[in-house]
Backbone as a ProteinNet text record, in pm:
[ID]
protein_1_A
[PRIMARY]
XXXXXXXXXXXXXXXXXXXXXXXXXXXXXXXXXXXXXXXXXXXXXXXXXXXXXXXXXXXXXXXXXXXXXXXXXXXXXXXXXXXXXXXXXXXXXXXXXXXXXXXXXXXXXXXXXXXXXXX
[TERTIARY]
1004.2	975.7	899.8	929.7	883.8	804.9	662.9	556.3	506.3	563.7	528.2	397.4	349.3	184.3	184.5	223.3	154.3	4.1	-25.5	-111.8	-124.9	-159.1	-124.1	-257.7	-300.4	-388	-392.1	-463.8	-483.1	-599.9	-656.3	-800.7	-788.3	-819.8	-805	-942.3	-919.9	-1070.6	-1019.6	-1112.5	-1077.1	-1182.6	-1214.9	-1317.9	-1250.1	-1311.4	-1272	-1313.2	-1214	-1235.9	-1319.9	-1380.3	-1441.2	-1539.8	-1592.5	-1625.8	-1766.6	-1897.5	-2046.7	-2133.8	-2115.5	-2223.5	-2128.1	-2181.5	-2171.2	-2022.6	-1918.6	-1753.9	-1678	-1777.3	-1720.8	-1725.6	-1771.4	-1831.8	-1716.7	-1667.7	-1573.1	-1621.4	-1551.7	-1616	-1407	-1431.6	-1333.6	-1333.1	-1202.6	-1214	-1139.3	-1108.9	-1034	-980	-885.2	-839.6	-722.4	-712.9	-642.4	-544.9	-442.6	-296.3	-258.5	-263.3	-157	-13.2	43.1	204.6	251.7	274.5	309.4	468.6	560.7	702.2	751.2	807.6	862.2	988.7	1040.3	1231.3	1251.7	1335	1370.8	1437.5	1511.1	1599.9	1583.3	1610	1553.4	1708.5	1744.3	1855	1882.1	1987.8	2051.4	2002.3	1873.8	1760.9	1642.1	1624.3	1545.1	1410.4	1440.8	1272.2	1379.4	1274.2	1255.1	1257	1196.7	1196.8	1084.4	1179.8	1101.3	988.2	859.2	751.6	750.2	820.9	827.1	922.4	985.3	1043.6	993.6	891.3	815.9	724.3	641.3	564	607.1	718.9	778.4	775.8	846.3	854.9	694	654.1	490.5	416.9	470.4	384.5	480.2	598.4	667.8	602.8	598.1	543.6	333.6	291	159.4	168	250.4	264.2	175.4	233.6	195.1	26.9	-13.9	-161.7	-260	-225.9	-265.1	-334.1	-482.6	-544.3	-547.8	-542.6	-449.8	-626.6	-613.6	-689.4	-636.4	-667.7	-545.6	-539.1	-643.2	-620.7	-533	-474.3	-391.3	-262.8	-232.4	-58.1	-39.1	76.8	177.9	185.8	226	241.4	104.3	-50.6	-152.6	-238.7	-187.9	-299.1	-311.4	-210	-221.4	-306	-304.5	-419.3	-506	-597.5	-739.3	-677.1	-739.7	-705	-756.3	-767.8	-843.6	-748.5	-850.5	-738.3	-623.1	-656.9	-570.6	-433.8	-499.8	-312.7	-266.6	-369.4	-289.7	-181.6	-241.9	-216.4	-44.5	-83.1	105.1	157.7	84.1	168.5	231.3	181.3	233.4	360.8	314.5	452	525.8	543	694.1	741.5	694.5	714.5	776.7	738.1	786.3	903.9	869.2	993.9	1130.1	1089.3	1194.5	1298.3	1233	1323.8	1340.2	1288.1	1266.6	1238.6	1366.2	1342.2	1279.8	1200.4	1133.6	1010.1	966.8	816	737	647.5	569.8	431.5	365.1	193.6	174.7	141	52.1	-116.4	-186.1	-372.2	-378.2	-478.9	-513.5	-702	-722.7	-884.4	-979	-1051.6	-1131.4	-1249.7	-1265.8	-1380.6	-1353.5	-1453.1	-1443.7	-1432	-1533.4	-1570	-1474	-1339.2	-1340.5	-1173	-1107.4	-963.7	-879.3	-800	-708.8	-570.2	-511.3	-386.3	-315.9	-145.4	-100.3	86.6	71.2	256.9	273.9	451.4	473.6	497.9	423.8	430.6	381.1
-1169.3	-1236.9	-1140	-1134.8	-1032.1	-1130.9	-1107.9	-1163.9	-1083.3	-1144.1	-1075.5	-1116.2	-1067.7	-1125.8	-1047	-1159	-1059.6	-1145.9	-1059.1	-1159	-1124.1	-1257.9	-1211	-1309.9	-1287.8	-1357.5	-1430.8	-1502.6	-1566.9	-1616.8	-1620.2	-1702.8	-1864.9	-1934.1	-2088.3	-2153.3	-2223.4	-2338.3	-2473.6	-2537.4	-2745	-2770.2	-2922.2	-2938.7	-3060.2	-3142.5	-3212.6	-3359.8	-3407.1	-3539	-3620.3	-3756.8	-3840.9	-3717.9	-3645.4	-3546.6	-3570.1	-3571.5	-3586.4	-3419.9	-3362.2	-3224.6	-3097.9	-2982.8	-2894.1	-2869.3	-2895.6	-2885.2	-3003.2	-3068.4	-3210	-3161.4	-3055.8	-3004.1	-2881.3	-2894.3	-2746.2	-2625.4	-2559.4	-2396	-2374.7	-2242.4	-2088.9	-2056.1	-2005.9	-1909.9	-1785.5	-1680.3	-1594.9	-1609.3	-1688.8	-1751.7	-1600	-1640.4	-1476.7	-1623.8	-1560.6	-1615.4	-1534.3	-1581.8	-1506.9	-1621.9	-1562.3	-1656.1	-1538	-1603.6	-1594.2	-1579.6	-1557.3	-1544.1	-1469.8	-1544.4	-1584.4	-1512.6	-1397.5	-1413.6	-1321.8	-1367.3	-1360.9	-1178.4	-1187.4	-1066.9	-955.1	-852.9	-779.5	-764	-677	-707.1	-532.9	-493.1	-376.3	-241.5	-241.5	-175.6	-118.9	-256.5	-256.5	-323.7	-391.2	-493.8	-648.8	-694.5	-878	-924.6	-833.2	-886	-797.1	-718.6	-641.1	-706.5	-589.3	-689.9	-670.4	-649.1	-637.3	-751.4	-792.1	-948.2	-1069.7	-1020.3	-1168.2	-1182.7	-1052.9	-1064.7	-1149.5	-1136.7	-1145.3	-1331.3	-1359.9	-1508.2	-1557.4	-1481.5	-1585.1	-1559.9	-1426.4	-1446.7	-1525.7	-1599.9	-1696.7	-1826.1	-1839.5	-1961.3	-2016.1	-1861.8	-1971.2	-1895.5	-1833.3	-1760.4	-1887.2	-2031.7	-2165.1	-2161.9	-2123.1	-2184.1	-2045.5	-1948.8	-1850.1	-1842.2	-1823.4	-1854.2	-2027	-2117.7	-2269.1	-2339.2	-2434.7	-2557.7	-2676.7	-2618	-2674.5	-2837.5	-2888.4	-3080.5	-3098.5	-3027.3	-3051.9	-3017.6	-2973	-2870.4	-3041.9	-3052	-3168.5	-3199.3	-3100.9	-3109.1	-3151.1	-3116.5	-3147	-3255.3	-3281.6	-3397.2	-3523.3	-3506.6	-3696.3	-3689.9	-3599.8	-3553	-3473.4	-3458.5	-3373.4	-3204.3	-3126.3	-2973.3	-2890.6	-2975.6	-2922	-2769.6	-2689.1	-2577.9	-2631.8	-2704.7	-2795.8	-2808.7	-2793.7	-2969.4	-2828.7	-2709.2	-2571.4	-2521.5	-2481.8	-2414.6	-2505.6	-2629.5	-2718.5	-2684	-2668.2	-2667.7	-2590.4	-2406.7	-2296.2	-2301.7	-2320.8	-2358.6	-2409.9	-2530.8	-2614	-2532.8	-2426.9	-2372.8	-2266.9	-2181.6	-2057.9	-2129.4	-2215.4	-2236.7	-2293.7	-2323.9	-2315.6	-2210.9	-2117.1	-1973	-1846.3	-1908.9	-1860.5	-1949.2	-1986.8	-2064.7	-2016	-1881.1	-1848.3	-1828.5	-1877	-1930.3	-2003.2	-1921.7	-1972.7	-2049.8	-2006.2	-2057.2	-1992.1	-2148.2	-2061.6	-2066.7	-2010.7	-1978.4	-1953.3	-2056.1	-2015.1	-2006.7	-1908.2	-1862.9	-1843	-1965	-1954	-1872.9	-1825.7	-1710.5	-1653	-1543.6	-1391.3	-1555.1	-1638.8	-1716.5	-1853.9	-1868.7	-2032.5	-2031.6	-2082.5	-2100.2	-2224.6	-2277.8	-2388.2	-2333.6	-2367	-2344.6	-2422.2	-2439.8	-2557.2	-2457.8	-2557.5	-2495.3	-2645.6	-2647.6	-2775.8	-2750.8	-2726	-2707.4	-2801.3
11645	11519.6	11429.6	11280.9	11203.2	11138.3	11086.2	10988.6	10891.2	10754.4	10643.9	10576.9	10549.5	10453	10351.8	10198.9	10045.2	10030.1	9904.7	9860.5	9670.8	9632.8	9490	9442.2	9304.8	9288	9153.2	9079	8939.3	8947.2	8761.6	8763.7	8682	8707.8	8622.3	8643.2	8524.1	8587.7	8607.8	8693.4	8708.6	8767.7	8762.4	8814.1	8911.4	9028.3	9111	9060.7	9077.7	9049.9	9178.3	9158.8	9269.9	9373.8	9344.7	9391.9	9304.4	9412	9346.1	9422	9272.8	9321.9	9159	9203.3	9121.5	9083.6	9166	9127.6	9090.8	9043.1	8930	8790.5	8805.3	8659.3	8609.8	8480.9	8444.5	8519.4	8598.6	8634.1	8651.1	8757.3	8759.2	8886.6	8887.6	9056.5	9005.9	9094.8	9067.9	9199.4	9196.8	9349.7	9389.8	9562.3	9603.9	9700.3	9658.2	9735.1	9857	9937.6	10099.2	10103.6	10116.2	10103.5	10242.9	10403.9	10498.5	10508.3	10556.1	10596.3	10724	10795.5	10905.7	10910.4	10992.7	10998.4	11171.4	11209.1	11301.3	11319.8	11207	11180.3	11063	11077.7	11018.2	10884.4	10766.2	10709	10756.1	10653.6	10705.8	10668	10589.5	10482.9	10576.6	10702.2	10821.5	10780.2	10691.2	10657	10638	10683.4	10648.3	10560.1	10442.9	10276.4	10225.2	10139	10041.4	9995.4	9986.4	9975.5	9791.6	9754.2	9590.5	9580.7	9638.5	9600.1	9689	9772.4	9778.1	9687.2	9651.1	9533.8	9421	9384.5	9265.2	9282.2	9421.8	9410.9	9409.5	9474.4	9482.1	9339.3	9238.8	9109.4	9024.5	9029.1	8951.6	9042.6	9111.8	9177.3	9073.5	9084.3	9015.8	8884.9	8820.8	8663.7	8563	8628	8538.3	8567.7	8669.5	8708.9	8643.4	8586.9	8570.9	8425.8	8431.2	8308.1	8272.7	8351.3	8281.2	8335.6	8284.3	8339.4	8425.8	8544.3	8649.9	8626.5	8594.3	8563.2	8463	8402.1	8321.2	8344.7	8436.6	8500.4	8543.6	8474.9	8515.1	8657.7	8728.7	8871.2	8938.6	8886	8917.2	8891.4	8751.4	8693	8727.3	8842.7	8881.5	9052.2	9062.5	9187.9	9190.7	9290.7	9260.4	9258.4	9193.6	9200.5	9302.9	9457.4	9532	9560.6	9648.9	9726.5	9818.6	9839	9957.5	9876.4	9790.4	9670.6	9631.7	9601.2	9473.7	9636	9729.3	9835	9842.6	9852.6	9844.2	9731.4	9566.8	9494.8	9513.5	9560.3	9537.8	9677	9775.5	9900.5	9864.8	9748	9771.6	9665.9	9592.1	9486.7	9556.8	9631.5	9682.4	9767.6	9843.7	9930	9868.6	9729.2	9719.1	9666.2	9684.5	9642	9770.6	9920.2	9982.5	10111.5	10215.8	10342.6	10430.4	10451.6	10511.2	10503	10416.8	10418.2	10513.2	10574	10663.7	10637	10523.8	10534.4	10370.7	10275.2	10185.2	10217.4	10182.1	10204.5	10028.4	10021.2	9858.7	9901.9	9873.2	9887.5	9742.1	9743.1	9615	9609.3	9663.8	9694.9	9854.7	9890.2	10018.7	10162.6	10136.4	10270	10255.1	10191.3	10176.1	10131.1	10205.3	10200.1	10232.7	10232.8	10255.3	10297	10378.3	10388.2	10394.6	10390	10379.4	10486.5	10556.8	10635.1	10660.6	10719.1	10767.5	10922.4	10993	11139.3	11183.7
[MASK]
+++++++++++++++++++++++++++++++++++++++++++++++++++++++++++++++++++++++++++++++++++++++++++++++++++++++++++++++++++++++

């Protein structure tokens, strides 16, 4: 089994809804993306997937969340903007340009991450 790991990043602000303390309040991350991939087989080049075209899918996947105020992204505003919900947005987003997606990790700072796979 071959395991690919990019990582790409963007900054946005939101604050958490039903949430009592300092991240109810407008702030920012400069959040760092790991988008995981899975393949069994290698192609005829001898890689799994150019890591310049997973890049590419995982920076069309949050291009929308980039600079944005995430409570307001359509896809977001009817749920909290936790890391948890961005980490799904960006997976059903990548997967769908890519069935071998294993694990997105959206990390809002060095100590603090969410990941989201369907295992």
């Amino acid at each position: 089994m071959y395991k690919i790991k990019i990582k790409a990043d963007f900054s946005a602000a939101h604050n958490l809804k039903d949430y009592h303390g300092k991240c109810e309040h407008l702030h920012g991350h400069n959040w760092v993306v790991e988008a995981r991939f899975l393949f069994e087989t290698l192609g005829k080049d001898g890689m799994a997937i150019d890591f310049k075209e997973a890049k590419r899918i995982v920076s069309e996947a949050i291009e929308k969340l980039d600079h944005a105020y995430l409570n307001e992204i359509d896809e977001l505003k009817d749920i909290n903007p936790t890391s948890e919900n961005i980490a799904k947005f960006i997976y059903d987003s990548v997967k769908k340009n890519n069935k071998n997606l294993k694990s997105i990790s959206v990390w809002e700072n060095a100590d603090s991450c969410a990941t989201y796979s369907e295992e």
